[in-house]
C-alpha positions as CSV (number, residue, x, y, z in Angstrom):
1,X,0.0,0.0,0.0
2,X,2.6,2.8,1.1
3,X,4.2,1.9,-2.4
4,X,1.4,2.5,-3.8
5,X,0.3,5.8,-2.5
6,X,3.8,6.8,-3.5
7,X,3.4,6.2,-7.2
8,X,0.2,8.0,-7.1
9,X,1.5,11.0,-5.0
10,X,4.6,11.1,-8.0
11,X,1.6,10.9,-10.7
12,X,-0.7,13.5,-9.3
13,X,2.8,16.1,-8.8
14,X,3.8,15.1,-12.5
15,X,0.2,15.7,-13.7
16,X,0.1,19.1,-12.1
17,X,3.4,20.5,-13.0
18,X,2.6,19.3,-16.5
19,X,-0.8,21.0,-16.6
20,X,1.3,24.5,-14.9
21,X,3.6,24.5,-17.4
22,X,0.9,23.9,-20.5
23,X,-0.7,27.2,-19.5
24,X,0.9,30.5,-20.3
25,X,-0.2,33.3,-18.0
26,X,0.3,36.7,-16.5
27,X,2.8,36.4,-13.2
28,X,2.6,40.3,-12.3
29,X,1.4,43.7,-13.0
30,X,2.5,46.9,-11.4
31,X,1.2,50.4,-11.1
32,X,-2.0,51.2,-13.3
33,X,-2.2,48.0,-14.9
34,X,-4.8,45.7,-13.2
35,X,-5.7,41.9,-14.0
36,X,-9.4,41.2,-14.7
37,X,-11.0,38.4,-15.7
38,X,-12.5,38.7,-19.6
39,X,-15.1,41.4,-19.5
40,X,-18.1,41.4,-21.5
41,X,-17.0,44.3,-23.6
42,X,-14.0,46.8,-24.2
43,X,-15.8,48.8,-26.8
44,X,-15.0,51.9,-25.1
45,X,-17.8,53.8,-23.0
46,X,-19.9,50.4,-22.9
47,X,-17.1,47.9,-21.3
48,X,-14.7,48.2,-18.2
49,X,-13.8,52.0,-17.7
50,X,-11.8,53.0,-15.1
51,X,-9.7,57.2,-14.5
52,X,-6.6,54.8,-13.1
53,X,-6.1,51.4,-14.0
54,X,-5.7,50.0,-17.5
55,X,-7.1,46.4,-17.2
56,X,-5.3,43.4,-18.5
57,X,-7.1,40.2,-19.2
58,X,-6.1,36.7,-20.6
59,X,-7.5,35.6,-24.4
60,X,-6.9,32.8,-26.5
61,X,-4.1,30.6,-24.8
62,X,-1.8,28.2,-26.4
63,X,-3.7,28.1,-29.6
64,X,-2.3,27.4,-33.0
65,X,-2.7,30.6,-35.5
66,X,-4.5,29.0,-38.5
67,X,-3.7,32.9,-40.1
68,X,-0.9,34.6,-40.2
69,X,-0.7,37.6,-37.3
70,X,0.5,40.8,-38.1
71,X,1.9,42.7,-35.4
72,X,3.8,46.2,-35.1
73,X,6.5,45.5,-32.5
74,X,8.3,42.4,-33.0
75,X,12.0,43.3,-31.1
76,X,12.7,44.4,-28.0
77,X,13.0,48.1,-27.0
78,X,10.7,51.3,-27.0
79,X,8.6,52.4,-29.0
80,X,6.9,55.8,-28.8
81,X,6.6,56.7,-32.4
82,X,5.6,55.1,-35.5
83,X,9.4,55.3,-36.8
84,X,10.2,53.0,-34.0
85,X,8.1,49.9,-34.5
86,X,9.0,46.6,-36.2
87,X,6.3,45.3,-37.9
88,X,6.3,41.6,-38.8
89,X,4.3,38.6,-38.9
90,X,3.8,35.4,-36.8
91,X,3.5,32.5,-39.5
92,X,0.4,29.9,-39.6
93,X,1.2,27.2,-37.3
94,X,2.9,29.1,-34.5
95,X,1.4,28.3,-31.5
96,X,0.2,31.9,-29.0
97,X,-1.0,32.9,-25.8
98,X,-2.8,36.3,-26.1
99,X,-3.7,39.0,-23.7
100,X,-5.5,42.2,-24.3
101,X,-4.1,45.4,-22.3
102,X,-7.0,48.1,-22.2
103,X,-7.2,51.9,-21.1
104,X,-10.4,53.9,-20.7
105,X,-11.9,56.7,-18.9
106,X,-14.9,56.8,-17.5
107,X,-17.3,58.7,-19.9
108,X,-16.2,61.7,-22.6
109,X,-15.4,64.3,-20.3
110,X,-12.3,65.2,-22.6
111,X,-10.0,65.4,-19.6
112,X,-6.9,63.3,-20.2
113,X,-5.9,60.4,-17.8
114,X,-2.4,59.0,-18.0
115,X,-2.2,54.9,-17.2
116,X,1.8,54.2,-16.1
117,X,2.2,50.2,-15.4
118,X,3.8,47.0,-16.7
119,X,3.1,43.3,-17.0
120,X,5.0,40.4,-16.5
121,X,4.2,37.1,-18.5
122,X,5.7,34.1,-17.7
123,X,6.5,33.0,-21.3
124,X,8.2,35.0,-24.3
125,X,6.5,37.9,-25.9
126,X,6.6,37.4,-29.4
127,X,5.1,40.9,-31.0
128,X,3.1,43.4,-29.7
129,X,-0.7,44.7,-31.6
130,X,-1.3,48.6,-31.4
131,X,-2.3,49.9,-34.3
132,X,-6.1,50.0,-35.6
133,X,-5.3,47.4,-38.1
134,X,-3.7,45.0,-36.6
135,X,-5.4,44.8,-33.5
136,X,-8.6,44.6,-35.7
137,X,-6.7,41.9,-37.5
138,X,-6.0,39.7,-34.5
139,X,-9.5,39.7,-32.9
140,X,-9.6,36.5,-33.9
141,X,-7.0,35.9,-30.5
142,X,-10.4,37.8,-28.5
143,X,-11.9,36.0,-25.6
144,X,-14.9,34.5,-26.5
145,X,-18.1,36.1,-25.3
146,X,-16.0,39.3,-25.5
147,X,-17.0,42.5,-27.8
148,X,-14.2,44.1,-29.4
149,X,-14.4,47.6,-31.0
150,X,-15.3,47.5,-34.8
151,X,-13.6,49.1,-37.8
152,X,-15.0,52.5,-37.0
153,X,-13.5,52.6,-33.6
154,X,-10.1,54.5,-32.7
155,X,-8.5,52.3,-30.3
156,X,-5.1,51.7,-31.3
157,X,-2.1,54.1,-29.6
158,X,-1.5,57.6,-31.1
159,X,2.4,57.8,-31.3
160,X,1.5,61.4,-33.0
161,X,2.7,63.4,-29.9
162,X,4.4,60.7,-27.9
163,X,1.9,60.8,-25.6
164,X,1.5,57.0,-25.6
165,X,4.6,54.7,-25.6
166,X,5.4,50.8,-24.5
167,X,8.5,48.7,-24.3
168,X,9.4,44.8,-24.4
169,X,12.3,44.5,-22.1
170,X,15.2,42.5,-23.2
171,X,14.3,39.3,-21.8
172,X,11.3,39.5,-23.1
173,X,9.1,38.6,-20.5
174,X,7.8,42.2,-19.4
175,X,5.9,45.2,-20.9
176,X,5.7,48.6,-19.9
177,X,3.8,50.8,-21.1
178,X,2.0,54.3,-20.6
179,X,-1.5,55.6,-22.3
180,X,-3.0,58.9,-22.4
181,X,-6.2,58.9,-22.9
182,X,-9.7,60.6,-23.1
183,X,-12.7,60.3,-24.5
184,X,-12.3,57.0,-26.4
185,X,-9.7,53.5,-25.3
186,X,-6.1,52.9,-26.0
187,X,-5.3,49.6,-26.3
188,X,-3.0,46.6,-27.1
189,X,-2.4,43.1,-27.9
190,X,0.3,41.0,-26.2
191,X,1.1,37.8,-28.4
192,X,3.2,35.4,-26.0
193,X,4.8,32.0,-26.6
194,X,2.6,28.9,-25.8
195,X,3.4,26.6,-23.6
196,X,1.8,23.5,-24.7
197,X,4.9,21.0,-23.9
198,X,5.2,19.9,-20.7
199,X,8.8,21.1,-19.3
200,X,11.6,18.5,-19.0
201,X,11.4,18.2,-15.3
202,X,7.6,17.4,-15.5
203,X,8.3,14.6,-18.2
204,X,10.6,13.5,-16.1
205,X,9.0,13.1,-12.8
206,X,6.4,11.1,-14.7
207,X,8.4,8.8,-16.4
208,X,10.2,8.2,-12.9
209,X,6.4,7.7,-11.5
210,X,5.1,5.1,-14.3
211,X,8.5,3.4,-13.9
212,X,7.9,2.9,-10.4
213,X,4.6,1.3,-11.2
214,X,5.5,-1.1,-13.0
215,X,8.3,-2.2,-10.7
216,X,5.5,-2.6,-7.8
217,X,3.4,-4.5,-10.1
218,X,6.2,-7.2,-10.9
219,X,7.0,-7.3,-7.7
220,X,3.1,-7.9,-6.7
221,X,3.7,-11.0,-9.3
222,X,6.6,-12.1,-8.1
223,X,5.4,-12.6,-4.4
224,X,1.9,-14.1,-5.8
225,X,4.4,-16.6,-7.4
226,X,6.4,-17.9,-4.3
């Protein structure tokens, strides 16, 4: 019996670290940003609207693009004008995590709010969305059940005036960014690296726990045979 409960207590860690590391994910924000669960809407004035946080909430995870992405920040750096992004593309069968980062005052009232913050991911970021088009483009990545702001809607960042700026920091792993905004959203699109392979150690451990298992069961055998 205690071997038993053994193998199972190796199984049950090696299924969870397995199912941790298939699951790309947010590890921290600081200053305005906030994690939310998916909202119903971000279409600005009719979603989540807040003077001081910009909320960050998890999309599609670990999926498989079956369409190229296009993206406007594919390196690592600032960028706080449109001279400074490096657009690219993600190819058809890379697999993404994707998280939506969203700024937007309460009302029209015209006053500007300024949202300072960063977010950490626990996987690479591959490219960054912030333009009109390609964030229209990539709804596709959108939370299900989730509105998203049509064609007609200014969302993307204005690097007219260097008002609005982000960066992916050299590792990769963290964005900062700050919006000014007023009577409308500014907003992103954070396309991570997926996670869908279980890390080594997690193979590992359960290879080391279905070894075990079948050493107890030849052993059972063995002392049914003598």
């Amino acid at each position: 019996m205690r071997s038993a409960t053994w193998v199972f207590r190796l199984l049950t860690a090696s299924a969870v670290l397995a199912a941790g590391s298939a699951q790309a994910g947010i590890i921290s924000v600081s200053g305005a940003a906030l994690q939310i669960a998916s909202p119903g809407s971000v279409v600005p004035n009719a979603g989540y609207e807040n003077f001081t946080r910009a909320a960050v909430f998890a999309e599609r995870q670990d999926v498989v693009l079956t369409q190229a992405a296009q993206l406007n920040a594919t390196s690592t750096g600032l960028f706080d004008s449109l001279a400074d992004l490096t657009p690219g593309a993600l190819a058809i069968g890379t697999r993404v995590s994707s998280y939506y980062l969203h700024a937007d005052p309460v009302g029209a009232s015209g006053t500007v709010y300024t949202y300072l913050g960063s977010v950490t991911f626990d996987s690479d970021i591959l490219g960054i969305a912030a333009l009109n088009a390609e964030l229209l483009g990539t709804h596709l990545l959108g939370a299900p059940g989730t509105t998203y702001p049509g064609a007609g809607t200014v969302n993307g960042l204005d690097f007219a005036d260097g008002t609005d700026w982000f960066t992916i920091s050299g590792d990769r792993r963290t964005l900062s960014f700050r919006f000014a905004a007023w009577a409308g959203a500014d907003a992103l699109r954070v396309l991570t690296e997926g996670n869908a392979v279980p890390e080594p150690g997690a193979l590992g451990l359960a290879s080391l726990a279905l070894g075990a298992m079948v050493l107890t069961r030849r052993r059972r055998a063995a002392d049914a045979q003598a």
